[in-house]
FIKOLZA-1660 file (N, C-alpha, C; in steps of 0.1 Angstrom, whole numbers, plus 5000, padded with zeros to 4 digits):
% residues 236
   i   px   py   pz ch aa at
   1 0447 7806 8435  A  X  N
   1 0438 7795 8438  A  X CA
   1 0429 7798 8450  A  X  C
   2 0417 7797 8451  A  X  N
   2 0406 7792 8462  A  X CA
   2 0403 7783 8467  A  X  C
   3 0404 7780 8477  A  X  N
   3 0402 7773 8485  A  X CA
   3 0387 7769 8497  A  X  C
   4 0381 7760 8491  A  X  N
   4 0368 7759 8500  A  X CA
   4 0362 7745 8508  A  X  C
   5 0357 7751 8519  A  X  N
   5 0352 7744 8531  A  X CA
   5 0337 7744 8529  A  X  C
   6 0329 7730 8527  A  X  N
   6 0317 7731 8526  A  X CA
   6 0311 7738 8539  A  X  C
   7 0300 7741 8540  A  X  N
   7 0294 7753 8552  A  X CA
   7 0274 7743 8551  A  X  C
   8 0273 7732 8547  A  X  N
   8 0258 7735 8547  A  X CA
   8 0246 7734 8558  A  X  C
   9 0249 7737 8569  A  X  N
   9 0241 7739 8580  A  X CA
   9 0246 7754 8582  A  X  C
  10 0230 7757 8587  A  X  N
  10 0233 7775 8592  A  X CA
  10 0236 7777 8608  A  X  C
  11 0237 7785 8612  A  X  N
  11 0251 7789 8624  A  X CA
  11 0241 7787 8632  A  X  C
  12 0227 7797 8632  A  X  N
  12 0217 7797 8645  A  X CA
  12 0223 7805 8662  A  X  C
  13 0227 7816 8651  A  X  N
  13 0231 7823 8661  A  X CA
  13 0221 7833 8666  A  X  C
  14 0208 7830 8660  A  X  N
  14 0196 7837 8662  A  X CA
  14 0184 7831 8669  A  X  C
  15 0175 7832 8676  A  X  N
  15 0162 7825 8679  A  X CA
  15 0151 7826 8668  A  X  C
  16 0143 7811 8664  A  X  N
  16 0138 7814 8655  A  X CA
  16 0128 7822 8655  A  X  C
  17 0120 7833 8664  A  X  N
  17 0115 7843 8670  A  X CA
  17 0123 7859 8666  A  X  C
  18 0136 7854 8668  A  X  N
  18 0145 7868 8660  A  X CA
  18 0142 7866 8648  A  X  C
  19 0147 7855 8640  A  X  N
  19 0149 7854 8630  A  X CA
  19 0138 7859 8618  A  X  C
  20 0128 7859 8626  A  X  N
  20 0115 7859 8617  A  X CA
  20 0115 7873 8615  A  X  C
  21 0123 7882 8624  A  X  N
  21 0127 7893 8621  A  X CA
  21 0134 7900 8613  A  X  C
  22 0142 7892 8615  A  X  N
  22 0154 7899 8616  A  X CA
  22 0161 7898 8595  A  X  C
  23 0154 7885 8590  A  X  N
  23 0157 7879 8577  A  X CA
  23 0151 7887 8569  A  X  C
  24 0138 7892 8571  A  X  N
  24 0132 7897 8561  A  X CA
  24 0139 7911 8558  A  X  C
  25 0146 7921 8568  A  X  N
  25 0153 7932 8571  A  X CA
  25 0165 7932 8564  A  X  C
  26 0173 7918 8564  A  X  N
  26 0180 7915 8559  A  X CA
  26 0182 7913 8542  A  X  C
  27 0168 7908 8538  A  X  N
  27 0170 7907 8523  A  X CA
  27 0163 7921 8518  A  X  C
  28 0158 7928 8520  A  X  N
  28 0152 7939 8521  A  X CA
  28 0169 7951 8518  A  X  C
  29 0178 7945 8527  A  X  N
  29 0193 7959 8527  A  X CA
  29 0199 7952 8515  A  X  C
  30 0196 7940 8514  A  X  N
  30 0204 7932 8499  A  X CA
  30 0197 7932 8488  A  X  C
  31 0184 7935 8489  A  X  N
  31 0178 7942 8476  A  X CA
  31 0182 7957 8472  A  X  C
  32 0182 7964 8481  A  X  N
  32 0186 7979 8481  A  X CA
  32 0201 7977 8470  A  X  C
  33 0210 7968 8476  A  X  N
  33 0222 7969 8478  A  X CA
  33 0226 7965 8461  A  X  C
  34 0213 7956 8456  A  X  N
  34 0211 7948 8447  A  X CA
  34 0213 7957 8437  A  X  C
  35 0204 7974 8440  A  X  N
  35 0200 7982 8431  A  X CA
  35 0206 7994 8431  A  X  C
  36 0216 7994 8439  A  X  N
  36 0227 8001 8440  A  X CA
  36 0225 8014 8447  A  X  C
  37 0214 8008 8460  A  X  N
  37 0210 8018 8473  A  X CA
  37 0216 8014 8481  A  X  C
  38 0225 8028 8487  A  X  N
  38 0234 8028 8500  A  X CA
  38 0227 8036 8512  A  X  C
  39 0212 8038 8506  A  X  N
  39 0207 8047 8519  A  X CA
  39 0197 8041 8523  A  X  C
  40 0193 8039 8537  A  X  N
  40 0181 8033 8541  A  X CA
  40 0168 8044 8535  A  X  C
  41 0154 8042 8542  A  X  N
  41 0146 8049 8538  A  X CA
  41 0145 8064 8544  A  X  C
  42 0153 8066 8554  A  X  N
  42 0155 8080 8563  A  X CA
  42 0170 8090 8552  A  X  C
  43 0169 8083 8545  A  X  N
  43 0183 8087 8535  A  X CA
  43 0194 8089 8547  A  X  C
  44 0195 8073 8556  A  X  N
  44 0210 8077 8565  A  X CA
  44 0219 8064 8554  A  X  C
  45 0231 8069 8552  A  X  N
  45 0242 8058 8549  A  X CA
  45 0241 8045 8553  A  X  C
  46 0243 8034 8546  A  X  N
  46 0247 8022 8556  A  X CA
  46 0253 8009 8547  A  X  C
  47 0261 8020 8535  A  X  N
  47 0273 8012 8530  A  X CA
  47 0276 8022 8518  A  X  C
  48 0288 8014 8515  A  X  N
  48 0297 8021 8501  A  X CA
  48 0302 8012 8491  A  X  C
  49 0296 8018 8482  A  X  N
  49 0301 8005 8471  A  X CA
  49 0313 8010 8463  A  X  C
  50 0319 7998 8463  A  X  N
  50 0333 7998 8453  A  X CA
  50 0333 7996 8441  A  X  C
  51 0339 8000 8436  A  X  N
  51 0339 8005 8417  A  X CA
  51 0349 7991 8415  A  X  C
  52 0342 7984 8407  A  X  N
  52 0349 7965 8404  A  X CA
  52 0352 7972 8389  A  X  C
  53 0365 7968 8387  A  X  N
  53 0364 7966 8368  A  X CA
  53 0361 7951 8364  A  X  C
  54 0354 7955 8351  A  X  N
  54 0353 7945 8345  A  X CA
  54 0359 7930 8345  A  X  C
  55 0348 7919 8347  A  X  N
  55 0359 7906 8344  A  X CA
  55 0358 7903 8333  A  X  C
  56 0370 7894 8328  A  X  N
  56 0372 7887 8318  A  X CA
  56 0362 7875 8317  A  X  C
  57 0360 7872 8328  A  X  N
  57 0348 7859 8328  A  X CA
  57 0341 7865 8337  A  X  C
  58 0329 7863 8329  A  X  N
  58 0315 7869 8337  A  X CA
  58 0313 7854 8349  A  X  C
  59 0308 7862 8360  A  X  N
  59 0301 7851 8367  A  X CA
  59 0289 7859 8375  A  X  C
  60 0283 7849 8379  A  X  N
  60 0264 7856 8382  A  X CA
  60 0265 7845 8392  A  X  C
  61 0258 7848 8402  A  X  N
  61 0253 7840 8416  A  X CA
  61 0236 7835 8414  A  X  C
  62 0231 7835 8404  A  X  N
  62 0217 7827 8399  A  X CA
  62 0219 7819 8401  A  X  C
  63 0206 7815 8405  A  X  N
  63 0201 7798 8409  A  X CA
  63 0200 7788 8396  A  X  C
  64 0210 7781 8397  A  X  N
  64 0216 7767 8390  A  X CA
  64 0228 7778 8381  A  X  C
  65 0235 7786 8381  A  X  N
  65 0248 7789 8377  A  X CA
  65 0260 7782 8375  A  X  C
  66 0267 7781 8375  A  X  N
  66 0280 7777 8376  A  X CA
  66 0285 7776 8394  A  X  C
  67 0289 7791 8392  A  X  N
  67 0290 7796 8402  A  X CA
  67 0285 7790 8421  A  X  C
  68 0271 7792 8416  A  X  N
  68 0262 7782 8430  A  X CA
  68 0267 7767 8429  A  X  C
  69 0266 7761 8414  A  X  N
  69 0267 7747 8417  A  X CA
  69 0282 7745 8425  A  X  C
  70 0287 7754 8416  A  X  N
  70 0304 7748 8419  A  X CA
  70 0303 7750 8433  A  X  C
  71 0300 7760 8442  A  X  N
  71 0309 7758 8456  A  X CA
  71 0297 7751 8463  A  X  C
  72 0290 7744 8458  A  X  N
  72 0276 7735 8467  A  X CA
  72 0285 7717 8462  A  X  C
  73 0292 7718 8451  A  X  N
  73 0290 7703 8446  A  X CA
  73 0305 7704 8440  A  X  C
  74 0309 7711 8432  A  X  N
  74 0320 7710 8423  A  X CA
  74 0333 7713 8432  A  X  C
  75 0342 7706 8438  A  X  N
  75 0350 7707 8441  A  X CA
  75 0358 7696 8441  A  X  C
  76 0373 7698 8439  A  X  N
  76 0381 7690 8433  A  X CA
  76 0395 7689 8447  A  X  C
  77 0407 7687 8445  A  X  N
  77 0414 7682 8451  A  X CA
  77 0415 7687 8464  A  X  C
  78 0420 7681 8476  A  X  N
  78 0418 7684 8492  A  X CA
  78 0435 7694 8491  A  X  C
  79 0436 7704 8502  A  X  N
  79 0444 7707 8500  A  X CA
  79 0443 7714 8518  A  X  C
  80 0458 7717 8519  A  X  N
  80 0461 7719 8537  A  X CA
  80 0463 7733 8537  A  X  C
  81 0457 7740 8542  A  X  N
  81 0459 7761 8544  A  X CA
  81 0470 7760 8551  A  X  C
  82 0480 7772 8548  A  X  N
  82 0492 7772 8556  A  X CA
  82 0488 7777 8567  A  X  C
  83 0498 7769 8575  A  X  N
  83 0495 7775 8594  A  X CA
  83 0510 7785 8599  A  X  C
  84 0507 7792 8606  A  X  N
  84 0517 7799 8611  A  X CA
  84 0520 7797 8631  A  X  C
  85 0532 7789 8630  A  X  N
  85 0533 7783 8642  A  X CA
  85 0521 7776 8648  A  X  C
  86 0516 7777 8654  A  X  N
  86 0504 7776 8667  A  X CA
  86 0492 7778 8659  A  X  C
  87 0491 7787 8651  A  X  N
  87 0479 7795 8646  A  X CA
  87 0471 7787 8634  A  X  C
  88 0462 7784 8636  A  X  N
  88 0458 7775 8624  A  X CA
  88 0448 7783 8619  A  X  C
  89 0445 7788 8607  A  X  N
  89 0433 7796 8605  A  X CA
  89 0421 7787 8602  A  X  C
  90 0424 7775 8597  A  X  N
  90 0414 7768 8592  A  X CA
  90 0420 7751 8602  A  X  C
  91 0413 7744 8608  A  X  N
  91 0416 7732 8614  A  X CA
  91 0407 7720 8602  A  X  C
  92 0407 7723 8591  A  X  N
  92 0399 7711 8584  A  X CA
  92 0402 7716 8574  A  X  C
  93 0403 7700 8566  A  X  N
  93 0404 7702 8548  A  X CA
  93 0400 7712 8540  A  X  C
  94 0403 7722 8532  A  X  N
  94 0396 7725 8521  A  X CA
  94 0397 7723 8506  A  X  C
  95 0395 7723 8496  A  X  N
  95 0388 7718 8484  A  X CA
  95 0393 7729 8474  A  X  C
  96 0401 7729 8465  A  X  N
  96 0401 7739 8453  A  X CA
  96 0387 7738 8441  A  X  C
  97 0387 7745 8438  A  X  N
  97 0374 7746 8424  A  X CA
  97 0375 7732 8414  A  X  C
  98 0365 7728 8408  A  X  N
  98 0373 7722 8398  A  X CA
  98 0377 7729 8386  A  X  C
  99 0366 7740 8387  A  X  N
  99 0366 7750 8373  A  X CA
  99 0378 7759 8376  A  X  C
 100 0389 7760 8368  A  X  N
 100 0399 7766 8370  A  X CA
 100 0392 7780 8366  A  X  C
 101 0389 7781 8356  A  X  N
 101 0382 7797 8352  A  X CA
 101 0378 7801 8359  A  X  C
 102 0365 7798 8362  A  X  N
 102 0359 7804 8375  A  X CA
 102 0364 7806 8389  A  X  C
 103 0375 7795 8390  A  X  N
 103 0380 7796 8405  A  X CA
 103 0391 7813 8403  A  X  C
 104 0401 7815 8390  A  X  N
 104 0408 7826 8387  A  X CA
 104 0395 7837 8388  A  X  C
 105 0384 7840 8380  A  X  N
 105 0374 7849 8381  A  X CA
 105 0371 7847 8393  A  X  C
 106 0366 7845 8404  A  X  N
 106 0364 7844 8416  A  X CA
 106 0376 7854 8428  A  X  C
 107 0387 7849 8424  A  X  N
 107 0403 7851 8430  A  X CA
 107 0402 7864 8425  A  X  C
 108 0396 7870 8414  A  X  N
 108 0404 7884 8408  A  X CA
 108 0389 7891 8417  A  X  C
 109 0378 7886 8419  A  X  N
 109 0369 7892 8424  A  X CA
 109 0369 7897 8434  A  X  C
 110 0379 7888 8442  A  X  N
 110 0380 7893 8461  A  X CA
 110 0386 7899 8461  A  X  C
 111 0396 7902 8456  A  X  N
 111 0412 7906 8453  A  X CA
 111 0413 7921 8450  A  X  C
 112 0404 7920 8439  A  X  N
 112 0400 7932 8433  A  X CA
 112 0392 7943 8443  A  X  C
 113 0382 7933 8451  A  X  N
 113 0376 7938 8464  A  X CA
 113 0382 7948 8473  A  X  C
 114 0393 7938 8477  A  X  N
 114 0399 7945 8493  A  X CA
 114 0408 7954 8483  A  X  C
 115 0416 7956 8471  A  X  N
 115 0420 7965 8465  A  X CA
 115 0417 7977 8463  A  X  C
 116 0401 7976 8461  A  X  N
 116 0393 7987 8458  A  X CA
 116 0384 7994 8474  A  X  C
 117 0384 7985 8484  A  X  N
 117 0383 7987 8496  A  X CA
 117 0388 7999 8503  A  X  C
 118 0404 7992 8500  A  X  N
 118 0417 8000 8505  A  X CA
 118 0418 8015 8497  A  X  C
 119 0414 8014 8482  A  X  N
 119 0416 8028 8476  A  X CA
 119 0406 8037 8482  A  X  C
 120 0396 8036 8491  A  X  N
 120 0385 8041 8489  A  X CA
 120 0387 8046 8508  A  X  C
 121 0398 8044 8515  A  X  N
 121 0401 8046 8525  A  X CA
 121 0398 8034 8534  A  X  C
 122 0394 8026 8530  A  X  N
 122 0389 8014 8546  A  X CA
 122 0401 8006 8546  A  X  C
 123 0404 8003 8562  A  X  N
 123 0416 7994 8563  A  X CA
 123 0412 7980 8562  A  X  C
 124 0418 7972 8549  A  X  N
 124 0409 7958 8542  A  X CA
 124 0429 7956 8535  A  X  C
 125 0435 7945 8547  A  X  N
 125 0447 7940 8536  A  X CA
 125 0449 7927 8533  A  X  C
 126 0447 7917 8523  A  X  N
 126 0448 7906 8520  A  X CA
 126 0461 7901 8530  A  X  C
 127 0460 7896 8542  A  X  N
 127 0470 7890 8550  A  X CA
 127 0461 7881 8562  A  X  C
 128 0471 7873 8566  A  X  N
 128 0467 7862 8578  A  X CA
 128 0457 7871 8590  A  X  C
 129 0462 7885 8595  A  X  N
 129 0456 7890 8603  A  X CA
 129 0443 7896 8603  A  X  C
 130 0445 7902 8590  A  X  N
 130 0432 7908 8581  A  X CA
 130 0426 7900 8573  A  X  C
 131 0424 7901 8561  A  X  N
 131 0415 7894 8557  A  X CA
 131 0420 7884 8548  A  X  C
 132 0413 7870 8550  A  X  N
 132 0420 7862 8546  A  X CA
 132 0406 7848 8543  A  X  C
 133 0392 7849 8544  A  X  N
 133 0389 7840 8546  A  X CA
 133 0371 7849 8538  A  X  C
 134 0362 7839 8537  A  X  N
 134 0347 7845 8534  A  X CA
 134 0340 7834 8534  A  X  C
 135 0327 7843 8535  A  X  N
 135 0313 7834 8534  A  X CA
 135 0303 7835 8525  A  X  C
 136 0303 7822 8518  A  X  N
 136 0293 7824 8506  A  X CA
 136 0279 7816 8514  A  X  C
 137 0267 7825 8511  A  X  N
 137 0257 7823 8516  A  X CA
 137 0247 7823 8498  A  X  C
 138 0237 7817 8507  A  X  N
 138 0224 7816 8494  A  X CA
 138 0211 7825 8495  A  X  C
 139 0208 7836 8496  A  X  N
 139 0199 7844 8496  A  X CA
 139 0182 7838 8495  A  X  C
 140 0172 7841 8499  A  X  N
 140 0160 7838 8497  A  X CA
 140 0153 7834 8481  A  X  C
 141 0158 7843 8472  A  X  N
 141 0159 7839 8459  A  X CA
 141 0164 7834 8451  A  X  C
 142 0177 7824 8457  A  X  N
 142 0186 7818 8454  A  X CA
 142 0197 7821 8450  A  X  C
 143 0201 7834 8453  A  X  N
 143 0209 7840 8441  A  X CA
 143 0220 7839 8453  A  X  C
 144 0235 7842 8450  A  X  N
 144 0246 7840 8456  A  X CA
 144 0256 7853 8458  A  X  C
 145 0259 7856 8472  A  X  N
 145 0272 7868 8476  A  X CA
 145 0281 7860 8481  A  X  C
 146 0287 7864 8488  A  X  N
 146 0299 7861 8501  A  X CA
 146 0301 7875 8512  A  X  C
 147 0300 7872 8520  A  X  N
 147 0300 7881 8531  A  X CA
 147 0316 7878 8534  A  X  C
 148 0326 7890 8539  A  X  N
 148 0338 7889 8542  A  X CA
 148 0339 7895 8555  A  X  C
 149 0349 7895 8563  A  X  N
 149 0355 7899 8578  A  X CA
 149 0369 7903 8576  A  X  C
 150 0369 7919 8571  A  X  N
 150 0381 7921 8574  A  X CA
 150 0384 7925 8590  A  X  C
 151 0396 7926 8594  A  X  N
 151 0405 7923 8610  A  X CA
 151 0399 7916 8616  A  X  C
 152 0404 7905 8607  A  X  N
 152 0398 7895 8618  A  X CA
 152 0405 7895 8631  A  X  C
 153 0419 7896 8633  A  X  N
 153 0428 7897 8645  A  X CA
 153 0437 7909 8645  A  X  C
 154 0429 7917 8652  A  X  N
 154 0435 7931 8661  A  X CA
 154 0445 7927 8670  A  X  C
 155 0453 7931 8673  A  X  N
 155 0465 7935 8679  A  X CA
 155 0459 7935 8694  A  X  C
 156 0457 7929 8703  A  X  N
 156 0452 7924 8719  A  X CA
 156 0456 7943 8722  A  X  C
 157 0449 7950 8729  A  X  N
 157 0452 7963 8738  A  X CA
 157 0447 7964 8750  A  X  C
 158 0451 7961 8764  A  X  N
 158 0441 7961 8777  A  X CA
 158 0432 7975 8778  A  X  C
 159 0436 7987 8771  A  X  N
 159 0426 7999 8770  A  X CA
 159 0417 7995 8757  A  X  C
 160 0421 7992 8743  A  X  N
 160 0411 7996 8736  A  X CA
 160 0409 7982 8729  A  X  C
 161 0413 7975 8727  A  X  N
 161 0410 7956 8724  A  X CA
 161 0416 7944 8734  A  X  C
 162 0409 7947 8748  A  X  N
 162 0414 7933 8756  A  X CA
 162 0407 7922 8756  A  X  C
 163 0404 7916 8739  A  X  N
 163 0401 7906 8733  A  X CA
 163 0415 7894 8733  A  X  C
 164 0411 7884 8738  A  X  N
 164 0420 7872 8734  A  X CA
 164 0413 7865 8723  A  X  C
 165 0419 7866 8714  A  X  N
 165 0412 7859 8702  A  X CA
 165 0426 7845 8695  A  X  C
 166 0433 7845 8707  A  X  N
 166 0441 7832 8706  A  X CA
 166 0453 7831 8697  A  X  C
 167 0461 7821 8692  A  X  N
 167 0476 7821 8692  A  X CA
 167 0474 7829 8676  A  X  C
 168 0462 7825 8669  A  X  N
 168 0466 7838 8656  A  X CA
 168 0464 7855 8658  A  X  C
 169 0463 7858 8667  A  X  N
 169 0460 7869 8670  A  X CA
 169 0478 7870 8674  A  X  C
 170 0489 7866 8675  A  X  N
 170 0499 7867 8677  A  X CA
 170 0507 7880 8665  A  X  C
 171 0515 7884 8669  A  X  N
 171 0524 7896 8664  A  X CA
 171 0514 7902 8651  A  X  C
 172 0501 7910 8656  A  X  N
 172 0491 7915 8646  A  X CA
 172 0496 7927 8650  A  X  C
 173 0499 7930 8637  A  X  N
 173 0499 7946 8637  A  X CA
 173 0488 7956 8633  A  X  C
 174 0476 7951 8635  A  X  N
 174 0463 7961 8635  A  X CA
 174 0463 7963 8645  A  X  C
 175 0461 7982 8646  A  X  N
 175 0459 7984 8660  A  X CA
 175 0440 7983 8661  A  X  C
 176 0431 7985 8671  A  X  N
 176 0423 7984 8671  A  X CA
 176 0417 7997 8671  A  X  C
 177 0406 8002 8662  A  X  N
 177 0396 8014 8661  A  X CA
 177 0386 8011 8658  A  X  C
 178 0371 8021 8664  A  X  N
 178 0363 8016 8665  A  X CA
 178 0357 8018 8648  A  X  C
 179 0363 8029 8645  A  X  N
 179 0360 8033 8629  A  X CA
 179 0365 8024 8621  A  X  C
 180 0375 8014 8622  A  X  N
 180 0383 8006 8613  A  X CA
 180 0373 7992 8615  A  X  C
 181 0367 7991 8627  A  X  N
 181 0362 7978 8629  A  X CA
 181 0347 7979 8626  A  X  C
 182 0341 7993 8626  A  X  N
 182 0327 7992 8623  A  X CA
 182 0324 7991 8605  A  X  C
 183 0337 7989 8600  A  X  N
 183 0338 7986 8581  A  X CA
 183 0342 7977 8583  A  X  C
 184 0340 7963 8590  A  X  N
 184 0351 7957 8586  A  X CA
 184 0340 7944 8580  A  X  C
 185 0328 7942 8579  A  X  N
 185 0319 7939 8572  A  X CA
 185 0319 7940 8555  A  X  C
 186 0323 7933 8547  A  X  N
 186 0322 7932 8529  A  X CA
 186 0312 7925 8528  A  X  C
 187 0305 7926 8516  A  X  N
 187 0299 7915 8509  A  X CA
 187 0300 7918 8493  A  X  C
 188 0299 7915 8487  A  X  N
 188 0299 7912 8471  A  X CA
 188 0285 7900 8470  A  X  C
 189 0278 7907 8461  A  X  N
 189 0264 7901 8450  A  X CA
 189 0266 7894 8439  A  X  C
 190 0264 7888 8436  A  X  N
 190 0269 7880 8418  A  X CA
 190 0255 7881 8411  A  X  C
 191 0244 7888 8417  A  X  N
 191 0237 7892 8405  A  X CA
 191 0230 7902 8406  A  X  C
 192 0221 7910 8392  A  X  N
 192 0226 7902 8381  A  X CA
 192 0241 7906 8376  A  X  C
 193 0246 7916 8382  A  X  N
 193 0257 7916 8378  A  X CA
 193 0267 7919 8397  A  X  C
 194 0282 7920 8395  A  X  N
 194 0287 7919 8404  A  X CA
 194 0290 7931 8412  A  X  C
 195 0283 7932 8427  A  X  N
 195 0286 7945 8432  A  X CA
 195 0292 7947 8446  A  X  C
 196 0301 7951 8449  A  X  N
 196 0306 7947 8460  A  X CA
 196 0306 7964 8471  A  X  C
 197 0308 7959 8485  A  X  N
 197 0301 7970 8495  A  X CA
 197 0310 7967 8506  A  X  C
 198 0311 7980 8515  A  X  N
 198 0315 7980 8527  A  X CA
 198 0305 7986 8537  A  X  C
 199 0299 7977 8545  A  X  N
 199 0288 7981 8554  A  X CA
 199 0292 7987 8565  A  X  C
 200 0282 7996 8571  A  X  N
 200 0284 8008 8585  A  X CA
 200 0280 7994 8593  A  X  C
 201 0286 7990 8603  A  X  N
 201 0279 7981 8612  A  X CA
 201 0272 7991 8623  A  X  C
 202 0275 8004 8622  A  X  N
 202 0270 8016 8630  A  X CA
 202 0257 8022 8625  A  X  C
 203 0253 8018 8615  A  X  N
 203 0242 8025 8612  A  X CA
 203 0231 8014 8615  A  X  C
 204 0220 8021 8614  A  X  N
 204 0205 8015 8625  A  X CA
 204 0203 8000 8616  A  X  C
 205 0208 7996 8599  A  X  N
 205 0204 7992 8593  A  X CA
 205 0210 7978 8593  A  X  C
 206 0222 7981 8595  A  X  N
 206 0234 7969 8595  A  X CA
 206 0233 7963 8609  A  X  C
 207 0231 7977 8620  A  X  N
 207 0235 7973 8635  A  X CA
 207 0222 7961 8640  A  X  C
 208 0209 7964 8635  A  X  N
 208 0197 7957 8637  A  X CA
 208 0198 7941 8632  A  X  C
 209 0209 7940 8625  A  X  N
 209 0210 7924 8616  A  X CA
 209 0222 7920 8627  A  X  C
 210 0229 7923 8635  A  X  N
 210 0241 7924 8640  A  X CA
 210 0233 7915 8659  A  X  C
 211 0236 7903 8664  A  X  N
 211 0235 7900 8678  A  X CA
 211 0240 7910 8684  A  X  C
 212 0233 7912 8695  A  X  N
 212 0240 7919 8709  A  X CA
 212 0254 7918 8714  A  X  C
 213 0255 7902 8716  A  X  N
 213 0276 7895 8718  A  X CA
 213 0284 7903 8708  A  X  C
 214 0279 7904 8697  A  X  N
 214 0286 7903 8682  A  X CA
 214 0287 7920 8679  A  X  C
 215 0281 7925 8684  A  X  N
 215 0284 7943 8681  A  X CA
 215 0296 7947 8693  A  X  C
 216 0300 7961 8694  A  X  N
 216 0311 7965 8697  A  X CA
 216 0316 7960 8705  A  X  C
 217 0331 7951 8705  A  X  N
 217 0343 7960 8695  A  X CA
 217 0339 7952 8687  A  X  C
 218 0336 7943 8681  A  X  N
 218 0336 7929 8675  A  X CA
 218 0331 7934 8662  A  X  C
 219 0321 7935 8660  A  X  N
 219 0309 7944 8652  A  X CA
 219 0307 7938 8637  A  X  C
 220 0309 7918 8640  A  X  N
 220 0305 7908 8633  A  X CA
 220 0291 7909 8632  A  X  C
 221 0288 7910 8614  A  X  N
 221 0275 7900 8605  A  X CA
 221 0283 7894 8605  A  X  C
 222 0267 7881 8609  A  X  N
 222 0270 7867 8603  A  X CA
 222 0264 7864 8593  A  X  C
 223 0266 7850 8584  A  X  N
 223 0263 7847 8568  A  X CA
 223 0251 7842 8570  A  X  C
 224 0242 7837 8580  A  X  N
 224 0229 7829 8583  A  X CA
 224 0219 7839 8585  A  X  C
 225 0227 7851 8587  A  X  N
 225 0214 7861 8587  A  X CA
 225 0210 7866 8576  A  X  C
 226 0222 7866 8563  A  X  N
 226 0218 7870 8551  A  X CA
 226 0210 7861 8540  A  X  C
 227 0210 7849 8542  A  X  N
 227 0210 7836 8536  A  X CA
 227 0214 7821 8544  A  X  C
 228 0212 7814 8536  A  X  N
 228 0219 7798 8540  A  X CA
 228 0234 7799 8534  A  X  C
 229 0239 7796 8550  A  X  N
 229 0256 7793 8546  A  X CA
 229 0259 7784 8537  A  X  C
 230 0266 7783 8526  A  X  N
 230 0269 7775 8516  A  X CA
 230 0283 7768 8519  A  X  C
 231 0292 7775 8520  A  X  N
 231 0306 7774 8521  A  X CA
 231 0315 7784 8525  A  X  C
 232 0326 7782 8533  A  X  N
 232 0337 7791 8537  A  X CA
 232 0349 7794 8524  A  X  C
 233 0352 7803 8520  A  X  N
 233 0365 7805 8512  A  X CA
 233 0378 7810 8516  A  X  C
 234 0390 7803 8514  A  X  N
 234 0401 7810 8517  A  X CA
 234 0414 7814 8510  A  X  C
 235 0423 7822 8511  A  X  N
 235 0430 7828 8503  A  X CA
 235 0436 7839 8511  A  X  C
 236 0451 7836 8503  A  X  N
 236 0459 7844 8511  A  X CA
 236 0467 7848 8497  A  X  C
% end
């Protein structure tokens, strides 16, 4: 089951003077990404796509879908994300699907993600420390992804991560690298068909969409740069 947090205001973690920039750049690497281009125009790298099998239920991120409506409007019973001691990953209600199908097709989507992530060499583990949570955003054409954060909580190091990132960041066994953290960027496309990626946050293409605060070690995209935040997803 999925679990979702409405999102409908965007973050503004940009000035609207960046932004004017910075958006059009943005849907420009998601059209590429669209057409199953991993190379900017200098043919340098600046993602790797994952080989998804087939779903049993198709779903597509088009404007008025299923898919879009359901995590904008269609959500059904309130439910409480498990917390671990102190650590709360989520401090507010989230919402299961109503559409059980789509919520299972969805679940096998991510799943299948960090699965195929991990075969492919990048460190991506469905757990509280790692990855555990996403952002569905709405693209300029209306069409729908989800951006993901894997490690989210590195293992605190006073040499190589003397990040306090607070009580969930407790007994993480990721150690911190700069190679493990500059993939730790996903997104998946829902149209027209489903394509999922692991972005260079180091290449000129990703790093340009990426704040100044928010690049190394950190080396967080956020979902407002790609689109309008829709909703948060979670799943453990």
């Amino acid at each position: 089951m999925l679990l979702c947090r409405l999102r409908p205001a965007a973050l503004g973690f940009f000035t609207a003077h960046t932004l004017a920039e910075v958006l059009p750049a943005a849907e420009d690497m998601l059209l590429r990404l669209e057409r199953g281009k991993v190379y900017d125009d200098k043919e340098r790298r600046f993602a790797y796509e994952l080989p998804l099998p087939k779903l049993p239920v198709p779903i597509q991120g088009s404007p008025g879908s299923p898919l879009a409506v359901a995590v904008c409007s269609q959500l059904g019973p309130s439910w409480e994300f498990p917390s671990f001691g102190k650590c709360h990953l989520v401090t507010q209600e989230v919402q299961s699907l109503i559409d059980t199908d789509l919520d299972a097709a969805l679940r096998e989507v991510i799943f299948n993600t960090a699965a195929a992530a991990r075969a492919e060499g990048f460190h991506v583990q469905v757990s509280r420390h790692d990855l555990f949570h996403g952002h569905f955003f709405r693209r300029k054409n209306g069409e729908v992804g989800i951006l993901f954060h894997a490690c989210e909580y590195p293992c605190r190091n006073d040499d190589a991560f003397p990040v306090n990132l607070g009580f969930c960041q407790s007994d993480s066994c990721i150690q911190y690298s700069d190679e493990v953290m500059q993939h730790r960027n996903l997104v998946i496309l829902f149209s027209p068909c489903v394509r999922a990626f692991v972005l260079d946050a180091e290449s000129d293409c990703i790093k340009a969409l990426i704040p100044d605060y928010a690049q190394k070690p950190m080396y967080t995209l956020y979902e407002d740069t790609l689109g309008e935040p829709l909703a948060d997803v979670y799943f453990l």
